[in-house]
PDBQT receptor file of N, H, CA, C and O in Angstrom, charges set to zero:
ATOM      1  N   UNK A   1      -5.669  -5.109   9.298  1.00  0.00    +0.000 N 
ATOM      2  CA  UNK A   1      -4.952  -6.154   9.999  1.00  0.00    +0.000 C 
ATOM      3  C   UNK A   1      -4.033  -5.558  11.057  1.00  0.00    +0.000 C 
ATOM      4  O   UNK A   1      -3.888  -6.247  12.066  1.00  0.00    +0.000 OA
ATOM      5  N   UNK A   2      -3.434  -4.481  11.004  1.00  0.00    +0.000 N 
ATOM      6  H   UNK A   2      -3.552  -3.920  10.184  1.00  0.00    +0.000 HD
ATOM      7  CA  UNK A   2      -2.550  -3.897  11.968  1.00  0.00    +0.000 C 
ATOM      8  C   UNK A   2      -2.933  -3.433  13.180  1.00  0.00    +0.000 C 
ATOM      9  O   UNK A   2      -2.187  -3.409  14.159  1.00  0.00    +0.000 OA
ATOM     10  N   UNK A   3      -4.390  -2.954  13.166  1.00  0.00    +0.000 N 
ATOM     11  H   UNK A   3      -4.996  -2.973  12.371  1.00  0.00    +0.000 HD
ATOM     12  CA  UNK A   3      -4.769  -2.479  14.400  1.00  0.00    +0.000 C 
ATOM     13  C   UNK A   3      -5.074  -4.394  15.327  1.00  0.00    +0.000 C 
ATOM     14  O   UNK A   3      -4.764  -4.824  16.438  1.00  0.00    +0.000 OA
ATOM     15  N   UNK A   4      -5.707  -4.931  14.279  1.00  0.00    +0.000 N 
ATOM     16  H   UNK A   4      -5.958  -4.581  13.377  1.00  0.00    +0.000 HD
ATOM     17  CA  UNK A   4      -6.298  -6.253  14.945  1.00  0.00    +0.000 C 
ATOM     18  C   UNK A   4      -5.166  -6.850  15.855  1.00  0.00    +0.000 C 
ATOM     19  O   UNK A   4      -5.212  -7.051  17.069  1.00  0.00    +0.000 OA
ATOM     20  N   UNK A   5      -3.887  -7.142  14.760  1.00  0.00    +0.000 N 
ATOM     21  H   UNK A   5      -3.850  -6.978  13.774  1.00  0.00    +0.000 HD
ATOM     22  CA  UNK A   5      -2.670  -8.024  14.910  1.00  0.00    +0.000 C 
ATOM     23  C   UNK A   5      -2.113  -7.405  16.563  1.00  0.00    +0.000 C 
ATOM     24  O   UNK A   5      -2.170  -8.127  17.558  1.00  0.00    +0.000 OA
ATOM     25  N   UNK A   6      -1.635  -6.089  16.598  1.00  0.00    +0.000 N 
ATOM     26  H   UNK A   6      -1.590  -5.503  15.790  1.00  0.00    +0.000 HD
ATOM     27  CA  UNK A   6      -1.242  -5.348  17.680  1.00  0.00    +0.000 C 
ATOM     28  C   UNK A   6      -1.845  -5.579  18.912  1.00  0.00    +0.000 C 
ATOM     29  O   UNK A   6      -1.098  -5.656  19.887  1.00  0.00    +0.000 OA
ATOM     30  N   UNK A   7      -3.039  -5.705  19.066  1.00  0.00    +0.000 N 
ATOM     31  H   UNK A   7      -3.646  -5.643  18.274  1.00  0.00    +0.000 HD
ATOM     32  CA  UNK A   7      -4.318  -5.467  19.712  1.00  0.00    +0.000 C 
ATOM     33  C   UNK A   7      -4.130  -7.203  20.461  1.00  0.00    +0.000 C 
ATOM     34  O   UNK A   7      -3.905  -7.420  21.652  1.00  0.00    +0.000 OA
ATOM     35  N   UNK A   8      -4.277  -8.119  19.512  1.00  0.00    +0.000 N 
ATOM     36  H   UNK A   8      -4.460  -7.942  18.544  1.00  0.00    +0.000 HD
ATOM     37  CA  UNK A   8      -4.612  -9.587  19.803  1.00  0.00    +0.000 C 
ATOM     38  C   UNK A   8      -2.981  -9.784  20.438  1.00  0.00    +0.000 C 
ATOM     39  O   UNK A   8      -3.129 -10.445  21.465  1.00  0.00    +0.000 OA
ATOM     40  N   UNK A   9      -1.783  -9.539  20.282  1.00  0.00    +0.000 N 
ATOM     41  H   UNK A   9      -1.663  -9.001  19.448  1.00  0.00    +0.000 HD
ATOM     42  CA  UNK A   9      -0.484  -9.834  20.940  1.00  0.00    +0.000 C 
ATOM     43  C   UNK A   9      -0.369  -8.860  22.049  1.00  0.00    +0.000 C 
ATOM     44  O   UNK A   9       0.406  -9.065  22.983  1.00  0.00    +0.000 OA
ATOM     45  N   UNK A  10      -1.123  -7.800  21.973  1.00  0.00    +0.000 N 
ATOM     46  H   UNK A  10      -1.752  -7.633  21.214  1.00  0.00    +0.000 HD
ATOM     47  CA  UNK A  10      -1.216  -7.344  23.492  1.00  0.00    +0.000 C 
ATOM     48  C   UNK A  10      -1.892  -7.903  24.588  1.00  0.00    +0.000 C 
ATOM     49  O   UNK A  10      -1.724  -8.067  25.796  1.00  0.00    +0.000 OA
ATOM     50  N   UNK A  11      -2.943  -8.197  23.477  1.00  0.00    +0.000 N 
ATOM     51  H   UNK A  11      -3.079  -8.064  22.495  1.00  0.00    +0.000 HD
ATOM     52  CA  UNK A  11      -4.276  -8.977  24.896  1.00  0.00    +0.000 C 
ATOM     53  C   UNK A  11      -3.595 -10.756  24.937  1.00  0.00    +0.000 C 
ATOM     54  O   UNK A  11      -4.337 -11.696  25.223  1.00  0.00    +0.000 OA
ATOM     55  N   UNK A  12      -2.617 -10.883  24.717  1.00  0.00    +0.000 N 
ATOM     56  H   UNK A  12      -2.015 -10.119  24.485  1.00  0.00    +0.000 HD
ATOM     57  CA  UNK A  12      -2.237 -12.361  24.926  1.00  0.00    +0.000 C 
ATOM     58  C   UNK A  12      -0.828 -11.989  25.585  1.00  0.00    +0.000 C 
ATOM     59  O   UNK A  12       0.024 -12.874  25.668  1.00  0.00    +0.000 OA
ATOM     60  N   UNK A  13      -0.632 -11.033  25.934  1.00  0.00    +0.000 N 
ATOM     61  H   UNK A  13      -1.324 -10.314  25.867  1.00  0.00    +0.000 HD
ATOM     62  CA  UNK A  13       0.524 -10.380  26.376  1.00  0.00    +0.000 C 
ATOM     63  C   UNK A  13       2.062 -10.818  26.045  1.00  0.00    +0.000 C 
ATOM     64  O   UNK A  13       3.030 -11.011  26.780  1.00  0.00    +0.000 OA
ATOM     65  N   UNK A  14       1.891 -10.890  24.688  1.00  0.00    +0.000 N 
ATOM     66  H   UNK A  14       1.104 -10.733  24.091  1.00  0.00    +0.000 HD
ATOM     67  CA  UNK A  14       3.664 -11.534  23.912  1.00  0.00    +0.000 C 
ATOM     68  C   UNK A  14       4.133 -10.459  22.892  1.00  0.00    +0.000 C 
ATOM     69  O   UNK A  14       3.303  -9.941  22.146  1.00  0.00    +0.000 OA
ATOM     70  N   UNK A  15       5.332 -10.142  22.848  1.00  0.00    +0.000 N 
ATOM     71  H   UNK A  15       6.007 -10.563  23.455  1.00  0.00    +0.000 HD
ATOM     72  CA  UNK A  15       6.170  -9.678  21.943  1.00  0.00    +0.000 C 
ATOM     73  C   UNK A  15       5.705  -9.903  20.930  1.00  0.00    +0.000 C 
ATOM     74  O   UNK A  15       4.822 -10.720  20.671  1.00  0.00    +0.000 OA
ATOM     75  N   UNK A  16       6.582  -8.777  19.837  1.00  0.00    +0.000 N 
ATOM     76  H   UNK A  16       7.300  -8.113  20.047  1.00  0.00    +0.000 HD
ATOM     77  CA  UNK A  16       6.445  -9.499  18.858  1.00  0.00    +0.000 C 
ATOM     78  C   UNK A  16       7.992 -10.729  17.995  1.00  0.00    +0.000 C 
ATOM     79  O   UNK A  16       8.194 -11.450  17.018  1.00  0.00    +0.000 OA
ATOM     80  N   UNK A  17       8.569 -10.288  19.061  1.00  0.00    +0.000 N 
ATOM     81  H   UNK A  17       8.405  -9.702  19.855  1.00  0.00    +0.000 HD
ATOM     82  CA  UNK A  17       9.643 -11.618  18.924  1.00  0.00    +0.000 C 
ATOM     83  C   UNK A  17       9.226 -12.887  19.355  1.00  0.00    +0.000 C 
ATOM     84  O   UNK A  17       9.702 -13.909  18.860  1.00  0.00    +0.000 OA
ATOM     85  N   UNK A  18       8.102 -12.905  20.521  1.00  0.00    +0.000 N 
ATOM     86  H   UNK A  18       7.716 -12.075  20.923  1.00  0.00    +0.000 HD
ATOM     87  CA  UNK A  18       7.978 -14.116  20.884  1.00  0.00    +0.000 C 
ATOM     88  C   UNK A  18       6.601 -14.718  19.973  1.00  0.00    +0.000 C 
ATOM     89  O   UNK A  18       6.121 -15.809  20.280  1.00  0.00    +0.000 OA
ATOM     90  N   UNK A  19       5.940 -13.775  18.662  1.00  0.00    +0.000 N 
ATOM     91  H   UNK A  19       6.330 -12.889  18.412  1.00  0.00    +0.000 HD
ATOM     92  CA  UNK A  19       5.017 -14.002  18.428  1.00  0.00    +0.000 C 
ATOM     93  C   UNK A  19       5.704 -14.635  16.890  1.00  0.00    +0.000 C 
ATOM     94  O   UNK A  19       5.376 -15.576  16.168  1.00  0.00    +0.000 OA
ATOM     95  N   UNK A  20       6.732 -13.673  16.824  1.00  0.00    +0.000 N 
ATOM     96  H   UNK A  20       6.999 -12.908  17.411  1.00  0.00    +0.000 HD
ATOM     97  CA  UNK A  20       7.313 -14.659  15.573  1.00  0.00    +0.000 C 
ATOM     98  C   UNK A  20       7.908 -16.245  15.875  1.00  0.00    +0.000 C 
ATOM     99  O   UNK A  20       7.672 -17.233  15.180  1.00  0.00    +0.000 OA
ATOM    100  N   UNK A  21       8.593 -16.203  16.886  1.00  0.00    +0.000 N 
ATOM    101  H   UNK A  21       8.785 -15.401  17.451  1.00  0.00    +0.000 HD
ATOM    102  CA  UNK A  21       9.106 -17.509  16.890  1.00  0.00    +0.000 C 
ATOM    103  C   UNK A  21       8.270 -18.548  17.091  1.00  0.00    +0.000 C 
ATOM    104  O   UNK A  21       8.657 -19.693  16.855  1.00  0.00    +0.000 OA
ATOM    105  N   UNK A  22       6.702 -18.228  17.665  1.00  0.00    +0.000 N 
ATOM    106  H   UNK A  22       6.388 -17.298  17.856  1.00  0.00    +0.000 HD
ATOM    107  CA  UNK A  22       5.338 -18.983  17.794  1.00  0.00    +0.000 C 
ATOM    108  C   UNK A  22       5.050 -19.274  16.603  1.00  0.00    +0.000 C 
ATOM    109  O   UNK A  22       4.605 -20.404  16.407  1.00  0.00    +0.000 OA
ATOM    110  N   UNK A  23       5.222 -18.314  15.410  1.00  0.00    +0.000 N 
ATOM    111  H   UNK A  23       5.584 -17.396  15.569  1.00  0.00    +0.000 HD
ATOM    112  CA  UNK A  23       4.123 -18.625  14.065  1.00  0.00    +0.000 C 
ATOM    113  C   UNK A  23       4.982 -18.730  13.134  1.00  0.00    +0.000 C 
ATOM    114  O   UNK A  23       4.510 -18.811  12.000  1.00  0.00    +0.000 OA
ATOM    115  N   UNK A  24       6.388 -18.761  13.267  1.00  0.00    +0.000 N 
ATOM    116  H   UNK A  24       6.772 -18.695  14.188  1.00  0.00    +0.000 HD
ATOM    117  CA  UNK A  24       6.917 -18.735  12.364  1.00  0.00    +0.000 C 
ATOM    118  C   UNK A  24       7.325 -17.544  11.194  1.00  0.00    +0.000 C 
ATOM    119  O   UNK A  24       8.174 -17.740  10.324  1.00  0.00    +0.000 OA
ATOM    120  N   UNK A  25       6.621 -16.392  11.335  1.00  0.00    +0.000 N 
ATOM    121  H   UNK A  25       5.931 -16.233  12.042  1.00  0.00    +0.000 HD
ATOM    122  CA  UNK A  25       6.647 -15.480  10.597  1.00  0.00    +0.000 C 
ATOM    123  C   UNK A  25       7.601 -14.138  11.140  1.00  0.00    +0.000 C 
ATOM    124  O   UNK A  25       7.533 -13.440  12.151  1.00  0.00    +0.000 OA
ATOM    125  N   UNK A  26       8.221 -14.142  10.335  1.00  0.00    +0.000 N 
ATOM    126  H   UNK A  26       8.276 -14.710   9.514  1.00  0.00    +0.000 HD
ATOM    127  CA  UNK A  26       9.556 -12.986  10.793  1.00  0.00    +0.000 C 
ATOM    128  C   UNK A  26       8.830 -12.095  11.501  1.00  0.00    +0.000 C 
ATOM    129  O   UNK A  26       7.608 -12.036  11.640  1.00  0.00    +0.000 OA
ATOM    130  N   UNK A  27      10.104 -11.066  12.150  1.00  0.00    +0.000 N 
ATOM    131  H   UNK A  27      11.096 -11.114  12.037  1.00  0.00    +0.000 HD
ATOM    132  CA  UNK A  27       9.942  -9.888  12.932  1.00  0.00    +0.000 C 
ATOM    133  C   UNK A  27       9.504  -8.857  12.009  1.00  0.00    +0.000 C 
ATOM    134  O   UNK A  27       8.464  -8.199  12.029  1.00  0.00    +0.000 OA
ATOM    135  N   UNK A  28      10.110  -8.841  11.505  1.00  0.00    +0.000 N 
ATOM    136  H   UNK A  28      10.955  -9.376  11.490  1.00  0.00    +0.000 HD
ATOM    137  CA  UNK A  28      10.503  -7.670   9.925  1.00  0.00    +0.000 C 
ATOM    138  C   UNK A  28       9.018  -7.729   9.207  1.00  0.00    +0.000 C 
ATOM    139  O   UNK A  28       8.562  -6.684   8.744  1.00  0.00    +0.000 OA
ATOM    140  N   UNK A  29       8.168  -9.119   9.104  1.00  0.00    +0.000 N 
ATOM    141  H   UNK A  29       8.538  -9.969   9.480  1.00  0.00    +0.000 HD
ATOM    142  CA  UNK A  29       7.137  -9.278   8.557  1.00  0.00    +0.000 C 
ATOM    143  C   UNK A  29       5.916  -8.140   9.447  1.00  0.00    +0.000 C 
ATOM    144  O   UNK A  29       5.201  -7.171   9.194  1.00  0.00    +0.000 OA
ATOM    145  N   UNK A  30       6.259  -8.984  10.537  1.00  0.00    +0.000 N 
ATOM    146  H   UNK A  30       6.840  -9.772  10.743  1.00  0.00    +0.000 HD
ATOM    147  CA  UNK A  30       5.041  -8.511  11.654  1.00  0.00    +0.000 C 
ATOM    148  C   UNK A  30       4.959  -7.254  11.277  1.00  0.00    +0.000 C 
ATOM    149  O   UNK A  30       4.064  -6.723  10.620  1.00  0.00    +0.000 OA
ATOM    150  N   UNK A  31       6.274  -6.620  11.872  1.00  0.00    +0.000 N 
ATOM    151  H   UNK A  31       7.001  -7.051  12.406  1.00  0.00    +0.000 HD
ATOM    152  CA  UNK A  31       6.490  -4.774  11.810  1.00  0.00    +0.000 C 
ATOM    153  C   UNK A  31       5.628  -4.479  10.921  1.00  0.00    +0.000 C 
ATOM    154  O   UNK A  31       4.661  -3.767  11.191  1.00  0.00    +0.000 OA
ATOM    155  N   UNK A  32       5.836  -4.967   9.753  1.00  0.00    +0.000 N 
ATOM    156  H   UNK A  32       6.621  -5.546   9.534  1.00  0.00    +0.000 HD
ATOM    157  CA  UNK A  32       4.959  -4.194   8.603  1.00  0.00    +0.000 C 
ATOM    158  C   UNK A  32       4.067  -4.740   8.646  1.00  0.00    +0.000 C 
ATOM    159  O   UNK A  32       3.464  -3.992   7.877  1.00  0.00    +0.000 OA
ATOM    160  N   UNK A  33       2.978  -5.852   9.018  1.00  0.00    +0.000 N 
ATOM    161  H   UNK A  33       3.468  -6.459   9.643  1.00  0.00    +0.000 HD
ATOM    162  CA  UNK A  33       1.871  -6.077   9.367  1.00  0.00    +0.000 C 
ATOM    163  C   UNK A  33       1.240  -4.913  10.267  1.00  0.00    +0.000 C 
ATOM    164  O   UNK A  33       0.245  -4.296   9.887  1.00  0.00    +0.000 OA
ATOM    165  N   UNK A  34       1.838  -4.668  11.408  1.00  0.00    +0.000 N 
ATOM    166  H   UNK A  34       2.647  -5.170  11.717  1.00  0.00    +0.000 HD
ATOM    167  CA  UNK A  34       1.348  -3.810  12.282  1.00  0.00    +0.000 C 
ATOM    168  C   UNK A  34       1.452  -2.412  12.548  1.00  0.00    +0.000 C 
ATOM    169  O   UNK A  34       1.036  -1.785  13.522  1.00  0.00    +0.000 OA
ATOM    170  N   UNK A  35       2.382  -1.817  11.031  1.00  0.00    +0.000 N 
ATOM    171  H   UNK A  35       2.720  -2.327  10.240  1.00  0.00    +0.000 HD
ATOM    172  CA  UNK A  35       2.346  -0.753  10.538  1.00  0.00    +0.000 C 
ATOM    173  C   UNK A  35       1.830  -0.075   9.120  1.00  0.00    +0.000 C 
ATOM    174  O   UNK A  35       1.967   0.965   8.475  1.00  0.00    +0.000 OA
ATOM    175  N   UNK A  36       1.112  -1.412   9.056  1.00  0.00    +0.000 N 
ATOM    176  H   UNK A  36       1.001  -2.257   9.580  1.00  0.00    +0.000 HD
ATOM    177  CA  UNK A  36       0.123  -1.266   7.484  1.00  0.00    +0.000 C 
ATOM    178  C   UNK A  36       0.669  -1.227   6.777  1.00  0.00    +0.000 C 
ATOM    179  O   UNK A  36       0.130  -0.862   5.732  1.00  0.00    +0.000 OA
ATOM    180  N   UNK A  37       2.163  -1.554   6.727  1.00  0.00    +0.000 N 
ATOM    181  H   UNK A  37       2.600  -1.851   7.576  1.00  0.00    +0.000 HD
ATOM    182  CA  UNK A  37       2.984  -1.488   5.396  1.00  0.00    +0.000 C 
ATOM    183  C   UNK A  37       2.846  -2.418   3.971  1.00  0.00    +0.000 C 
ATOM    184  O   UNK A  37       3.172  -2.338   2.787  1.00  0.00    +0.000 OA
ATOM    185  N   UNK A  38       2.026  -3.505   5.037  1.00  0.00    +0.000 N 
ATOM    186  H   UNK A  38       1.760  -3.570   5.999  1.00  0.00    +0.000 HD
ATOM    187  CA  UNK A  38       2.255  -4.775   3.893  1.00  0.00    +0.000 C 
ATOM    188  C   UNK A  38       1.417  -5.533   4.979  1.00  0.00    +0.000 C 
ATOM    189  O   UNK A  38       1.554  -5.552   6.202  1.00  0.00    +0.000 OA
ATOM    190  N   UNK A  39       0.043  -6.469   3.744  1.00  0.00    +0.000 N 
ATOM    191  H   UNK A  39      -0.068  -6.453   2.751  1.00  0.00    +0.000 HD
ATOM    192  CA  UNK A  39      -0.241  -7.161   4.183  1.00  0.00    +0.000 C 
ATOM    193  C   UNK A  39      -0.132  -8.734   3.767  1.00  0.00    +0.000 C 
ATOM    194  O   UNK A  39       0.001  -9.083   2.594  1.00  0.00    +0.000 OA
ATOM    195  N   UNK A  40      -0.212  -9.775   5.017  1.00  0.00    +0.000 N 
ATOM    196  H   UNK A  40      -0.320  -9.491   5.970  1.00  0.00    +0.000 HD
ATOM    197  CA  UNK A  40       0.400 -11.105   4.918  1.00  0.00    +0.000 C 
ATOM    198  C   UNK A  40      -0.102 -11.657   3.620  1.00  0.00    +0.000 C 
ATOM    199  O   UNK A  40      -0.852 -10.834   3.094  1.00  0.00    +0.000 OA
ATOM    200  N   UNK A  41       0.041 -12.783   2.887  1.00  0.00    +0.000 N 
ATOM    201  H   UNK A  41       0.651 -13.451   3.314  1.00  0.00    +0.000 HD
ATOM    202  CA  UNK A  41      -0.299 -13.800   2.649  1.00  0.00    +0.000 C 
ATOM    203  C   UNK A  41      -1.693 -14.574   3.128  1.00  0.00    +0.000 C 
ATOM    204  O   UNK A  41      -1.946 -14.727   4.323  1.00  0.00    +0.000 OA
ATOM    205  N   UNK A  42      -2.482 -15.000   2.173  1.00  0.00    +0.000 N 
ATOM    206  H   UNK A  42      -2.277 -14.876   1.203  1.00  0.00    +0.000 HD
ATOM    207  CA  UNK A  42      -3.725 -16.098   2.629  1.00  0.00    +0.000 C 
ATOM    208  C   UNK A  42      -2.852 -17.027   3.856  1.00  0.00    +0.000 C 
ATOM    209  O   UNK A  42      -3.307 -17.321   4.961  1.00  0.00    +0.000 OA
ATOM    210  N   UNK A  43      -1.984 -17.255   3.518  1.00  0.00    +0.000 N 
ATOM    211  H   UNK A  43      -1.614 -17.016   2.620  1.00  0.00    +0.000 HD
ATOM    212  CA  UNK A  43      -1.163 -18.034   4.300  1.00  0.00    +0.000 C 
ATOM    213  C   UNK A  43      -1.172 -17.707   5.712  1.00  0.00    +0.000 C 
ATOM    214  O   UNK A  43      -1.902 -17.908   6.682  1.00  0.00    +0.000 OA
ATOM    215  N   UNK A  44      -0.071 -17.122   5.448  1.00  0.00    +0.000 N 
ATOM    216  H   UNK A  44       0.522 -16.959   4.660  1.00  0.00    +0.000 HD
ATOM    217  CA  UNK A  44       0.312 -16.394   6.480  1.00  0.00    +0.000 C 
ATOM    218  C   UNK A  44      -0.710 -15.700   7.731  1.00  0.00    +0.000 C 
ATOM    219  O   UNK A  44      -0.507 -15.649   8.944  1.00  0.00    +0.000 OA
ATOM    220  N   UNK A  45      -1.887 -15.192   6.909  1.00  0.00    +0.000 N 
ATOM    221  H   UNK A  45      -2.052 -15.233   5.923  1.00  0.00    +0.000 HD
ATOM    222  CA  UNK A  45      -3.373 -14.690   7.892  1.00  0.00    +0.000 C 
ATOM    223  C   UNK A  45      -3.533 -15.852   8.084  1.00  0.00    +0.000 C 
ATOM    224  O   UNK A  45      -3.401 -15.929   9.305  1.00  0.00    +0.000 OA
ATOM    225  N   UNK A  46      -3.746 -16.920   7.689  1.00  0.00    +0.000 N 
ATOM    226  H   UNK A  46      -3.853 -16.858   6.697  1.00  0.00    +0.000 HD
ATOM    227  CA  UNK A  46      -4.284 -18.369   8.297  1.00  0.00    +0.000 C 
ATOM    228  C   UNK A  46      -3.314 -18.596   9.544  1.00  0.00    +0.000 C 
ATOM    229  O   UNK A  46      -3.713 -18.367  10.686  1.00  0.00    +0.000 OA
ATOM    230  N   UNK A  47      -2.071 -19.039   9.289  1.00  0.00    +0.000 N 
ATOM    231  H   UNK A  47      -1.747 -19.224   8.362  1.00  0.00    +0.000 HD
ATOM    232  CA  UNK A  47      -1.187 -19.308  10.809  1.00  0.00    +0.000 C 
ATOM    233  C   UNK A  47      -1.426 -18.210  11.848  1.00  0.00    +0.000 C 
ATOM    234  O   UNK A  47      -1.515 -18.475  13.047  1.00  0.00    +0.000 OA
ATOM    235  N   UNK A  48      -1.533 -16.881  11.322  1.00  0.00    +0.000 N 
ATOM    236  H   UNK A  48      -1.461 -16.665  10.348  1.00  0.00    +0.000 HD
ATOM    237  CA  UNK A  48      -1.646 -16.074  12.458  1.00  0.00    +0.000 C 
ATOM    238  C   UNK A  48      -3.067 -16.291  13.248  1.00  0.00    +0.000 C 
ATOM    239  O   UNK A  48      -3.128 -16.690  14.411  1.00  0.00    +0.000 OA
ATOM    240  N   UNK A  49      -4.218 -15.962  12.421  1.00  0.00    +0.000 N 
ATOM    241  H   UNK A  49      -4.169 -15.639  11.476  1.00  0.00    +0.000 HD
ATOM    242  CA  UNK A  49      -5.579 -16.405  12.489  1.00  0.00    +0.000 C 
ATOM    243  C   UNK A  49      -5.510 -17.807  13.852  1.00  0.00    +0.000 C 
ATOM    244  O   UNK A  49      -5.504 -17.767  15.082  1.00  0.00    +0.000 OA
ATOM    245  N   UNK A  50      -5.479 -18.679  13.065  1.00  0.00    +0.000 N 
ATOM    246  H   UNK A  50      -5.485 -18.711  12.065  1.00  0.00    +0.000 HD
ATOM    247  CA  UNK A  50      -4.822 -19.572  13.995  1.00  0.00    +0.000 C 
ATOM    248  C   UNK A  50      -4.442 -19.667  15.201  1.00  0.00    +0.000 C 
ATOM    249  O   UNK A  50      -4.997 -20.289  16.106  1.00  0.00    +0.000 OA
ATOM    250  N   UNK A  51      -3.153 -18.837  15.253  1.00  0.00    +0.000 N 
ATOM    251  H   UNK A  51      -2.702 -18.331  14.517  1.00  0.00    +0.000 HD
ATOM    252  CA  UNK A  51      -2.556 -18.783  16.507  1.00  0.00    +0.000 C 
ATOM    253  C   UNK A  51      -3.228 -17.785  17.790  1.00  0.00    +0.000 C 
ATOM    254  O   UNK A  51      -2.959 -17.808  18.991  1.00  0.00    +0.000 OA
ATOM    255  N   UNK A  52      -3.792 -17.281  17.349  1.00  0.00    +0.000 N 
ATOM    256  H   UNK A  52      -4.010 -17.262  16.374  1.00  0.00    +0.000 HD
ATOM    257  CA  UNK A  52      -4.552 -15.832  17.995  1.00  0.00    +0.000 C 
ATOM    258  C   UNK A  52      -5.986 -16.725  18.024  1.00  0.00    +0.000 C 
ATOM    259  O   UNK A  52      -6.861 -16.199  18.713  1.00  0.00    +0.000 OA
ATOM    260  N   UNK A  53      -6.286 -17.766  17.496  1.00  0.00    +0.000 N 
ATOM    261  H   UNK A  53      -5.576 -18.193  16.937  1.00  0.00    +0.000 HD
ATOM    262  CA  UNK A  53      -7.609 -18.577  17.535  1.00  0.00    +0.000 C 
ATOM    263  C   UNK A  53      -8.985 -17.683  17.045  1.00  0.00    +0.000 C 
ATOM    264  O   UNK A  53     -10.107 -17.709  17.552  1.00  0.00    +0.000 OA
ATOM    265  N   UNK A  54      -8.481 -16.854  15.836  1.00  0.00    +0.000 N 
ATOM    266  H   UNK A  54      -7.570 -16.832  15.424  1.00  0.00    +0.000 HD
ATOM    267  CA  UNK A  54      -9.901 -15.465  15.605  1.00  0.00    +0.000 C 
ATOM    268  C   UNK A  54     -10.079 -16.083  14.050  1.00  0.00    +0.000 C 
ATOM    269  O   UNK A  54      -9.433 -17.064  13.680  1.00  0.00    +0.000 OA
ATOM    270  N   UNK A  55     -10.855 -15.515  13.358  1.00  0.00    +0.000 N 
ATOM    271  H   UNK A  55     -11.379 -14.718  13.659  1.00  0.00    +0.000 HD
ATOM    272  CA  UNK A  55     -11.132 -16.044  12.126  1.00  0.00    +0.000 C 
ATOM    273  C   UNK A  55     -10.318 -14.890  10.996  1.00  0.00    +0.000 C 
ATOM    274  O   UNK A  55      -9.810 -13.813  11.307  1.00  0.00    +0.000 OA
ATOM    275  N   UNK A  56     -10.379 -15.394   9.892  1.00  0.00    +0.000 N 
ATOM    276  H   UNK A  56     -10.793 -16.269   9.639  1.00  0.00    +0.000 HD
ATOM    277  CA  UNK A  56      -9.108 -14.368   9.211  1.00  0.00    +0.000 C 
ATOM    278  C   UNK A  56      -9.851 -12.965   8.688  1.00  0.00    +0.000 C 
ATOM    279  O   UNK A  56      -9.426 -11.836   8.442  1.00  0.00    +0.000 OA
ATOM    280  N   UNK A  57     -11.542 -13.770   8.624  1.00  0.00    +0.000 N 
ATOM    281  H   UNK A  57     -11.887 -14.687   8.823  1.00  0.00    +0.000 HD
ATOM    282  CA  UNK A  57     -11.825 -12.112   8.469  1.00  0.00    +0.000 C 
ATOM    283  C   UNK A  57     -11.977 -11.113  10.173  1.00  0.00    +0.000 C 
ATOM    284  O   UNK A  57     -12.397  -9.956  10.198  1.00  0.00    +0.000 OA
ATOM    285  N   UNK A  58     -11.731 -11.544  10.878  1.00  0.00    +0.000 N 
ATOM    286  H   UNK A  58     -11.389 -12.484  10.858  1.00  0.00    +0.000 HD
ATOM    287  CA  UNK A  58     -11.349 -10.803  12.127  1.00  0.00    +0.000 C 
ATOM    288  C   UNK A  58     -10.227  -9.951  11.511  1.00  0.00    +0.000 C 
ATOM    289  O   UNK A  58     -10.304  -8.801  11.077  1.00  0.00    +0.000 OA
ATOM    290  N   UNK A  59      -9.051 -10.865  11.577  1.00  0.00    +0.000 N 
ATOM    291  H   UNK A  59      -8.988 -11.799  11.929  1.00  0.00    +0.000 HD
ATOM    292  CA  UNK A  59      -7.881  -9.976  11.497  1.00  0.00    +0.000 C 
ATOM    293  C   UNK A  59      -7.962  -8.773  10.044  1.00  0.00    +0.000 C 
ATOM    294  O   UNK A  59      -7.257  -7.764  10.061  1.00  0.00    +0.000 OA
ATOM    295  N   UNK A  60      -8.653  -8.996   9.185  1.00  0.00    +0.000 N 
ATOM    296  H   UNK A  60      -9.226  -9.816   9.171  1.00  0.00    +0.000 HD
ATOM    297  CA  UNK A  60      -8.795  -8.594   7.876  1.00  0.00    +0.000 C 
ATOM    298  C   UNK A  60      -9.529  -7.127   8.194  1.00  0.00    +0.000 C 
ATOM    299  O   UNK A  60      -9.255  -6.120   7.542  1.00  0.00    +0.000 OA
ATOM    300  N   UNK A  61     -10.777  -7.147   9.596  1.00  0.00    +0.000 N 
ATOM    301  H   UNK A  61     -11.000  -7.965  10.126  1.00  0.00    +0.000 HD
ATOM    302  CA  UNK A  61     -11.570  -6.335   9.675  1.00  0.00    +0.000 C 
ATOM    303  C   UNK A  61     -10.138  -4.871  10.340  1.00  0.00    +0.000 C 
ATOM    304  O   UNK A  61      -9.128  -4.973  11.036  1.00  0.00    +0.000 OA
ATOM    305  N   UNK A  62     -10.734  -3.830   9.732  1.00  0.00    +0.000 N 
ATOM    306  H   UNK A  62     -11.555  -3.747   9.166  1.00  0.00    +0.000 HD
ATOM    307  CA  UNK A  62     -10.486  -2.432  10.693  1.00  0.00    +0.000 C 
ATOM    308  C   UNK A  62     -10.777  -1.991  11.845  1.00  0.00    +0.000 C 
ATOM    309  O   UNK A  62     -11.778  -2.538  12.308  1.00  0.00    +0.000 OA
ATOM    310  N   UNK A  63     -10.198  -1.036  12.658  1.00  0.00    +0.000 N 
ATOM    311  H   UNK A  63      -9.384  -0.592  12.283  1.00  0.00    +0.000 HD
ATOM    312  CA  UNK A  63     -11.046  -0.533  13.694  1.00  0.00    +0.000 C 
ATOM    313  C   UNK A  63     -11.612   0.872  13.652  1.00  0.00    +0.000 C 
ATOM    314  O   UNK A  63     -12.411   1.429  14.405  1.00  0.00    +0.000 OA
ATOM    315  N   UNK A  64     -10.928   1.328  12.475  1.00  0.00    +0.000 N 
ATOM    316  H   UNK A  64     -10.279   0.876  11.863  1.00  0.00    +0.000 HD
ATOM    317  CA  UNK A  64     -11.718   2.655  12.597  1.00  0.00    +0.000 C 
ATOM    318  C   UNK A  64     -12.903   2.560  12.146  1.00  0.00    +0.000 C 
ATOM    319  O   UNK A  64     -13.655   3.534  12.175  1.00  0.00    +0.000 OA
TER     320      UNK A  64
């Protein structure tokens, strides 16, 4: 999810402050989304999923 998440708020060209206040999901969350620390919630991949308009096994997939 971290390479995906990073990747999809670059190519939509938003922060990740402006990506939290879009989805609702903290800053603090993201960070560790996009540092593999911790991954979201069914939930939570759904709103993001969502908002990024990709399917959740997109975000779920790796890039290496």
């Amino acid at each position: 999810m971290s390479n995906k998440l990073k990747e999809l708020r670059d190519k939509k060209g938003i922060t990740q402050k402006e990506c939290s206040e879009d989805t609702g999901v903290s800053m603090r969350a993201l960070t560790r989304y996009e540092n593999g620390h911790q991954i979201g919630s069914p939930a939570i991949m759904r709103r993001l999923a969502a908002y990024f308009e990709v399917s959740m096994n997109y975000l779920a997939e790796s890039n290496e």
